[in-house]
DODOTOR-69691 format. One line per field, with one value per residue: x, y, z of N, C-alpha, C in turn; residue in one letter; chain. Coordinates in steps of 0.02 Angstrom, whole numbers, plus 50000, padded with zeros to 5 digits. Each point is the difference from the previous one (the first is absolute). Last residue first. Layout:
// residues N
n.px	[X:...]
n.py	[Y:...]
n.pz	[Z:...]
ca.px	[X:...]
ca.py	[Y:...]
ca.pz	[Z:...]
c.px	[X:...]
c.py	[Y:...]
c.pz	[Z:...]
code	[A:...]
unit	[A:...]
This chain:
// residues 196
n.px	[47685:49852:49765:49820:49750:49794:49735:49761:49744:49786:49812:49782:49858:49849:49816:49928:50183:50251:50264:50249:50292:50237:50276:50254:50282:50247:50181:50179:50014:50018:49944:49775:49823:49975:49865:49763:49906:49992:49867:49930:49797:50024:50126:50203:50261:50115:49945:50098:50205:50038:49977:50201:50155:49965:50037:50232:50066:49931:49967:49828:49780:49855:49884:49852:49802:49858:49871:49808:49816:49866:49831:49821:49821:49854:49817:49804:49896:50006:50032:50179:50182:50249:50212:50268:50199:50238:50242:50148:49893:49740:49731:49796:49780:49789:49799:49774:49733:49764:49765:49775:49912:50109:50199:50239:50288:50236:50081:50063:50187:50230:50058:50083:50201:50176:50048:50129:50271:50136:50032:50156:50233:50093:50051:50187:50191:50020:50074:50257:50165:50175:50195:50197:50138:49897:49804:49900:49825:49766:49800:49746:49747:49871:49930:49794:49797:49991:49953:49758:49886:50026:49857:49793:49974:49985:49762:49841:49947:49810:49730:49849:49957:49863:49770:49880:49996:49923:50035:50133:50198:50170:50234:50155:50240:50166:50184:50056:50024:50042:50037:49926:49902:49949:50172:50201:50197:50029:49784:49747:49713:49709:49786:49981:49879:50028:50237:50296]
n.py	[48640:50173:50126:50163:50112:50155:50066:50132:50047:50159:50113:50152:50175:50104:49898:50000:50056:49883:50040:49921:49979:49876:49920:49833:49879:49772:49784:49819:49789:49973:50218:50080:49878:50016:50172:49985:49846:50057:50185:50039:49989:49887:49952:49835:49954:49948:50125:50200:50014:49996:50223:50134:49932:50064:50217:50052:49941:50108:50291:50203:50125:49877:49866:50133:50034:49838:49966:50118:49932:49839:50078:50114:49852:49895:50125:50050:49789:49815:49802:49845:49860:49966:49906:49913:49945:49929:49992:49983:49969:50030:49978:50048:49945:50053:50008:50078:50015:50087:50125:50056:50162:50002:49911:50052:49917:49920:49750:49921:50073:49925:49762:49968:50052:49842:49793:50031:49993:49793:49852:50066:49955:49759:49910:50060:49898:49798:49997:50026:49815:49939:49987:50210:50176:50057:49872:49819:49856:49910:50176:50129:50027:49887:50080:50105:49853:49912:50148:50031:49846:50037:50141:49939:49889:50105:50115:49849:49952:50107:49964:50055:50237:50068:49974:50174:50228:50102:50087:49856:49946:49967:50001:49995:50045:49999:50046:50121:50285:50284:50202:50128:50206:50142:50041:50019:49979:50139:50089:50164:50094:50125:50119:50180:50098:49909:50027:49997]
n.pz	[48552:50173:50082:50126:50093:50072:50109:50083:50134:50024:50181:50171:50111:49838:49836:49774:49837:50063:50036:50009:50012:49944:49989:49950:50019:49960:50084:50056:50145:50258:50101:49937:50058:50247:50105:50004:50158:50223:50157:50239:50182:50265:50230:50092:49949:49820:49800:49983:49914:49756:49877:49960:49830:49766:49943:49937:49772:49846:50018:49982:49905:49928:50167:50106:49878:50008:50231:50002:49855:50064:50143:49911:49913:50156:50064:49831:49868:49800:49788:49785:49786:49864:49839:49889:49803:49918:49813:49818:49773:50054:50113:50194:50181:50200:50185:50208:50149:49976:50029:50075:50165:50230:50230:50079:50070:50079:50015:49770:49877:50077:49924:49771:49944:50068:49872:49806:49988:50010:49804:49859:50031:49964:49799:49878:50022:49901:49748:49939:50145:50207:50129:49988:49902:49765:49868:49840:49833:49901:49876:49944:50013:50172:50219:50036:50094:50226:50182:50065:50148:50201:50120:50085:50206:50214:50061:50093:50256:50107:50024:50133:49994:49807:49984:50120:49901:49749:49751:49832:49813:49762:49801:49755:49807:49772:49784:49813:50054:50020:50169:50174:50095:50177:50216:50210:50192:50236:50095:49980:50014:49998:50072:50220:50184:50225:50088:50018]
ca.px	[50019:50059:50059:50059:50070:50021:50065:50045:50055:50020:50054:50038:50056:50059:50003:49940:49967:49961:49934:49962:49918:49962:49926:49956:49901:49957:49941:50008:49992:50024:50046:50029:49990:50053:50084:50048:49982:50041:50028:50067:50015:49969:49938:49911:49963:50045:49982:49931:50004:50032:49951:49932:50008:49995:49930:50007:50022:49972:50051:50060:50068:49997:50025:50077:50019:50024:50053:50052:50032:50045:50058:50038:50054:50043:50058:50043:49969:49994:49952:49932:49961:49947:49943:49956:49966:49924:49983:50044:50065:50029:50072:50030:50072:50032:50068:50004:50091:50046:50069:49996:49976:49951:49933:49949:49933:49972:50004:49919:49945:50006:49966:49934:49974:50001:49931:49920:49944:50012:49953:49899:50006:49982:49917:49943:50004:49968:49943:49938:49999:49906:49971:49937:50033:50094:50016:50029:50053:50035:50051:50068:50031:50012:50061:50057:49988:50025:50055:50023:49966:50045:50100:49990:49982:50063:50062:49955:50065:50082:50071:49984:50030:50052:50046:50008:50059:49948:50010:49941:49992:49959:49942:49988:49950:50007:49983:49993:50026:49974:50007:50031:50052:49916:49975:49914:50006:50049:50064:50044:50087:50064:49974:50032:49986:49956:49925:49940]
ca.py	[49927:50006:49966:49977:49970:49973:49990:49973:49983:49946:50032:49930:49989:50021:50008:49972:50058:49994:49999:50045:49952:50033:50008:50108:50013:50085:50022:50077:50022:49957:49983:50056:49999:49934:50038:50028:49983:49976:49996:50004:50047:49995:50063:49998:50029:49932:49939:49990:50000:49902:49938:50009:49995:49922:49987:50029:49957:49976:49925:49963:50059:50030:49965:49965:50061:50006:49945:50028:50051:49972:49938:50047:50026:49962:49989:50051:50070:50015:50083:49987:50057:49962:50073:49987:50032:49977:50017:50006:49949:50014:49965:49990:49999:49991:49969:49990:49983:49960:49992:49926:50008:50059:49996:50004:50017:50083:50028:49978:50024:50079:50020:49968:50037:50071:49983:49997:50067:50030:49987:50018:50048:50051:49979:50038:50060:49971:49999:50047:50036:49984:49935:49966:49981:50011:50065:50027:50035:49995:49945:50002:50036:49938:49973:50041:50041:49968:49965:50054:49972:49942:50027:50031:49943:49974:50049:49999:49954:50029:49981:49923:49985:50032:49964:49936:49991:49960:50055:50039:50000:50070:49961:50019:49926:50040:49959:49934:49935:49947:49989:49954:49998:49982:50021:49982:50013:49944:49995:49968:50012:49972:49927:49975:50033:49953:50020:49985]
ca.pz	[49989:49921:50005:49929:50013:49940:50015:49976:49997:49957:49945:49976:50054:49989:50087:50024:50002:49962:50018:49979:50025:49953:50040:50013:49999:50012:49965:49963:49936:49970:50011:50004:49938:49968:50002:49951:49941:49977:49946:49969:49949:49942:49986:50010:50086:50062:49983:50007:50086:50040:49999:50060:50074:50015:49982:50066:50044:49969:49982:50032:50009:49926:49974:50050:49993:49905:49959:50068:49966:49977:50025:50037:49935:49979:50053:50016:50045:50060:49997:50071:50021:50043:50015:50043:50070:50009:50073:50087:50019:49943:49986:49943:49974:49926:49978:49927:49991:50066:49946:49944:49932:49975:49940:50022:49948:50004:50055:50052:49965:50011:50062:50003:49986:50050:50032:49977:49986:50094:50060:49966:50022:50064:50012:49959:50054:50061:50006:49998:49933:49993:49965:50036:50087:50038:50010:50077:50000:50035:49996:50012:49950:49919:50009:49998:49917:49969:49979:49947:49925:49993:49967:49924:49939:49992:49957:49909:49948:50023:49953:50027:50044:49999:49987:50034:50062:50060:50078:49991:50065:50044:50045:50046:50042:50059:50038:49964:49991:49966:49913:50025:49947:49988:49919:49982:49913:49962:50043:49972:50002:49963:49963:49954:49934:49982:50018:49961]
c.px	[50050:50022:50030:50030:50017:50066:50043:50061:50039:50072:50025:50041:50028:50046:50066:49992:49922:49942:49959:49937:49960:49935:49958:49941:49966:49938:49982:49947:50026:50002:50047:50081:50044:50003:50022:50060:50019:50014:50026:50006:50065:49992:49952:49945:49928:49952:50020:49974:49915:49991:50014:49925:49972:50023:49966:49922:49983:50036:49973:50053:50033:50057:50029:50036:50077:50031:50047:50047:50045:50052:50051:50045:50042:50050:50055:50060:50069:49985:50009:49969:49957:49963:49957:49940:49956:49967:49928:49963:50029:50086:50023:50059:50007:50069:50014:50079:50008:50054:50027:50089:50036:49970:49972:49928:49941:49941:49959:49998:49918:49925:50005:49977:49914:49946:50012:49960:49905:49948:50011:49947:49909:49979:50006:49943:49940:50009:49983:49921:49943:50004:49934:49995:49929:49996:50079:49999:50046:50084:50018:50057:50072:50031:50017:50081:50068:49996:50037:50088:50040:49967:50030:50074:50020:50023:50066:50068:50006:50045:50051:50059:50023:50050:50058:50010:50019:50066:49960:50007:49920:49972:49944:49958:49962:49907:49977:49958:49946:50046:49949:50008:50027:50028:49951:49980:49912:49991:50045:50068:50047:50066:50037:49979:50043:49983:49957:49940]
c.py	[50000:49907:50011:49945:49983:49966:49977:49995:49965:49996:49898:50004:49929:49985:50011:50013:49987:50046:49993:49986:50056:49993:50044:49955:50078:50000:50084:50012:50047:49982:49930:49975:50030:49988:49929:50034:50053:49954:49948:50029:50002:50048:49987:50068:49979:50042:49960:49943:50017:50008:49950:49988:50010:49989:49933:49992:50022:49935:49944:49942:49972:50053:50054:49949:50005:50049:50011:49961:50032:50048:49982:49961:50054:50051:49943:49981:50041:50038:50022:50089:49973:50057:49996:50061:49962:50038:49971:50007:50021:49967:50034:50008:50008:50000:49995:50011:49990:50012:49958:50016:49940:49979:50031:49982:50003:50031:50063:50010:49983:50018:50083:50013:49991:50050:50063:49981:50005:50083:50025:49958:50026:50076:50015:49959:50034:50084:49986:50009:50047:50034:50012:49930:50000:49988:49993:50071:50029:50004:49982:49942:50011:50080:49961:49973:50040:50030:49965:50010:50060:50000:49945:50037:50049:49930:49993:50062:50020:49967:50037:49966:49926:49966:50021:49929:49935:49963:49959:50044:50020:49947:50053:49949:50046:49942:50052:49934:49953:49930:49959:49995:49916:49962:49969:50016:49982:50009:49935:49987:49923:49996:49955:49934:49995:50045:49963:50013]
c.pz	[49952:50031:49939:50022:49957:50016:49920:49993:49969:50018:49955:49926:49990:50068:50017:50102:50031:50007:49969:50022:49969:50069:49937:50034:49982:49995:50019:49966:49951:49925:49981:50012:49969:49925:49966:50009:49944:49927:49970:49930:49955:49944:49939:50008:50007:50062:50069:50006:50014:50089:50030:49994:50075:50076:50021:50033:50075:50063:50003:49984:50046:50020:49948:49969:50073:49987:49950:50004:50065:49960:49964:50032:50017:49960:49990:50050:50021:50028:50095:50019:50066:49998:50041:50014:50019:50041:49979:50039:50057:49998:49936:49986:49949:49999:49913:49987:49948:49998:50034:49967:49953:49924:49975:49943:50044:49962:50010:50045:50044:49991:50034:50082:49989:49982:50064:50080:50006:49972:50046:50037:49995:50002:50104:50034:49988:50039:50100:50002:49985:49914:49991:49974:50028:50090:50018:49986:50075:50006:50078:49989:49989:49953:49934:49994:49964:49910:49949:49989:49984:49921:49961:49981:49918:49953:50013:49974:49925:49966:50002:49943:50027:50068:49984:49948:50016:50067:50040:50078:50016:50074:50048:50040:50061:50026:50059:50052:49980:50039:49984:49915:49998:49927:49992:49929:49973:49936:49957:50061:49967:50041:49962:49985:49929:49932:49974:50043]
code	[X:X:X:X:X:X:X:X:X:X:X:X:X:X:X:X:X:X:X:X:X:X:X:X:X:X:X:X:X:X:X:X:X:X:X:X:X:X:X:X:X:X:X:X:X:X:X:X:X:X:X:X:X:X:X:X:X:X:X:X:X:X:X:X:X:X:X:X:X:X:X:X:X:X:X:X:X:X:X:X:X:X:X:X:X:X:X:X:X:X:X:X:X:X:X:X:X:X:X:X:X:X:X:X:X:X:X:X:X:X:X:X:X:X:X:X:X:X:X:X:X:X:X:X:X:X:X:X:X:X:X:X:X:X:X:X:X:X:X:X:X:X:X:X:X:X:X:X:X:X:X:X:X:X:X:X:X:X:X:X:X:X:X:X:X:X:X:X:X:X:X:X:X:X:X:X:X:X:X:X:X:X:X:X:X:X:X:X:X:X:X:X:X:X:X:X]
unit	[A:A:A:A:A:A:A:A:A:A:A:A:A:A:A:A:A:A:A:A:A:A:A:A:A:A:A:A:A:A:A:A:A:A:A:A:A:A:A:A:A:A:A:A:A:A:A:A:A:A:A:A:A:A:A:A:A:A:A:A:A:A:A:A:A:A:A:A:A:A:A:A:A:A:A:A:A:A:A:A:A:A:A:A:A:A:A:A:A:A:A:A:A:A:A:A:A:A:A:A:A:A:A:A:A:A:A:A:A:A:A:A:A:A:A:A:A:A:A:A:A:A:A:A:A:A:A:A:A:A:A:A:A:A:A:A:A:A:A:A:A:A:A:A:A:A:A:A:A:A:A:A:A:A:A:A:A:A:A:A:A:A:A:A:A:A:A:A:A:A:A:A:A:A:A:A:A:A:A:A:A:A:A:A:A:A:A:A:A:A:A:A:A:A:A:A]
């Protein structure tokens, strides 16, 4: 990617998210420094969107588990949401009053997930280099050698979405694009499937 591309796509991405009945957004203001001072504030708001997510569901046992189905669903859409939430503020570059922004929607098997944050060129090459090694490697073999990064303390792991990926089976598209106001700041969108 070049700073002169204004579109790429990666994974299962679609501009196309179906209709739903339920679904729930949160937007995030861009202003850094409270932003930052409320950090806690986006493991509040996973956990709320959990729980939300979770009344839709029967308590009912999962197979060869005690944890029944609604308490797996509300972990799971919390560990998702608040990865993808702090991914979104970590790497967001302020600009032009946009903010953050988490949407869920619930359909009968699965829950996408849609985050948007806005980032500068060199983030979003980072991350699209990532994505693009994630996307053509073994999935276990991948995790792994993260996990040894990670113990080595090089950092850049990723890890938040190999575990989304691995402990979840959550799928992802990327969508980045360049905004036409200041084209070396690209819109970053993330999409994750859970199947429930």
């Amino acid at each position: 990617m070049n700073p002169t591309s204004t579109i790429q796509t990666f994974g299962e991405f679609t501009d196309d998210i179906p209709a739903s009945d339920e679904y729930l957004t949160l937007h995030f203001s861009p202003s850094s420094a409270p932003r930052r001072r409320r950090w806690g504030n986006y493991g509040l708001s996973a956990d709320f969107l959990g729980d939300y997510f979770a009344a839709f569901f029967p308590g009912d046992e999962v197979p060869d588990s005690k944890i029944n189905r609604q308490d797996t669903v509300k972990a799971a859409v919390s560990y998702i949401a608040n990865e993808l939430l702090e991914n979104a503020v970590k790497y967001n570059q302020d600009i032009e009053n946009l903010p953050i922004s988490i949407s869920l929607y619930l359909y009968e098997r699965q829950i996408i997930f849609h985050a948007i944050n806005y980032a500068e060129y060199l983030r979003v090459e980072q991350y699209r280099q990532f994505i693009t090694q994630l996307l053509s490697s073994d999935l276990d073999e991948f995790y792994m050698q993260q996990l040894e990064k990670t113990a080595a303390g090089s950092g850049g792991s990723s890890m938040g979405v190999l575990t989304m990926m691995n402990d979840y089976s959550a799928r992802f598209g990327w969508k980045f694009e360049a905004l036409e106001s200041a084209p070396a700041i690209f819109r970053v969108n993330v999409l994750a499937y859970l199947d429930v």
